[in-house]
C-alpha positions in Angstrom: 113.1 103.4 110.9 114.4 103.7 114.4 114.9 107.3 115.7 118.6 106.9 117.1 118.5 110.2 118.7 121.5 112.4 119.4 123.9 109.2 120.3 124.8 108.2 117.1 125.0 111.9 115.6 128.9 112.2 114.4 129.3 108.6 113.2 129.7 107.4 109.6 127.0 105.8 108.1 126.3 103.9 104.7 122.3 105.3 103.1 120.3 103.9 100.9 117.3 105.8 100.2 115.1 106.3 97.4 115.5 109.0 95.1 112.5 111.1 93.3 112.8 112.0 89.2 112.1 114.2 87.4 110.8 113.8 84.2 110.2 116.1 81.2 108.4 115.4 78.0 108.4 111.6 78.1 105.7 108.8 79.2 105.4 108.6 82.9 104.9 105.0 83.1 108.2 105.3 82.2 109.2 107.1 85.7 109.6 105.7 89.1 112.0 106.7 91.9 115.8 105.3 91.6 117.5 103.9 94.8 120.7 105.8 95.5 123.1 105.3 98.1 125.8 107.5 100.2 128.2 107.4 102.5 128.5 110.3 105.1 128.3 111.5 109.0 125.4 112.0 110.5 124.6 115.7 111.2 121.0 115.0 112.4 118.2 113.6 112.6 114.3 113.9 113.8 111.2 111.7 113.9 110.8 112.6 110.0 114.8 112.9 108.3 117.9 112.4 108.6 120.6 114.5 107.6 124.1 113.1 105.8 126.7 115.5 105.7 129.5 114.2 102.9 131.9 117.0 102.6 133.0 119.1 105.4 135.8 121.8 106.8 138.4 119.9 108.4 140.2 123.2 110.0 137.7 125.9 112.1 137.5 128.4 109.6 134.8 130.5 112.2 138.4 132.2 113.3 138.9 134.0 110.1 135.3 135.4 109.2 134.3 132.3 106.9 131.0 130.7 107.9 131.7 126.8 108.1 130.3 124.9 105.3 128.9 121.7 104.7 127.5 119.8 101.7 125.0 116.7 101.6 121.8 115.7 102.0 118.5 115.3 103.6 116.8 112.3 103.5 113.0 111.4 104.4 112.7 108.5 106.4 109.7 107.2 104.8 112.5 107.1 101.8 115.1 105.4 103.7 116.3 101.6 102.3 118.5 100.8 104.6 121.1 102.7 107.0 124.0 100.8 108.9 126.6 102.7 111.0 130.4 102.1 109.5 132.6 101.0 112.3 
């Protein structure tokens, strides 16, 4: 997977990775990772991961005492399916 850098951090982009399981009491020849996908902007991203951030702040809430918050995910690269920027 191409490192895109800092250029591309902000855009929307469509993910799909694989996903680890966890499995409990059952036969693990049964188990094997599950591709997932997402849709999000991307936060950041190093030689290793990116980072997806799905839900987000819309207004500055730094103002009135609230730290921003974010929710989404961080993805290995080594896990990464496929990853195209949504124009």
């Amino acid at each position: 997977m191409v490192n895109r850098g800092n250029s591309e951090v902000g855009f929307i982009f469509y993910v799909r990775y694989l996903d680890h399981v966890l499995f409990k009491n059952t036969d693990s020849d049964l188990c094997s990772p599950l591709a997932r996908e997402a849709v999000g902007w991307l936060a950041r991203e190093n030689d290793d991961a990116i980072w997806i951030v799905s839900d987000r702040s819309v207004e500055s809430v730094s103002n009135r005492g609230i730290r921003p918050c974010e929710s989404g995910l961080v993805v290995l690269k080594s896990d990464l399916l496929e990853m195209k920027k949504i124009e």
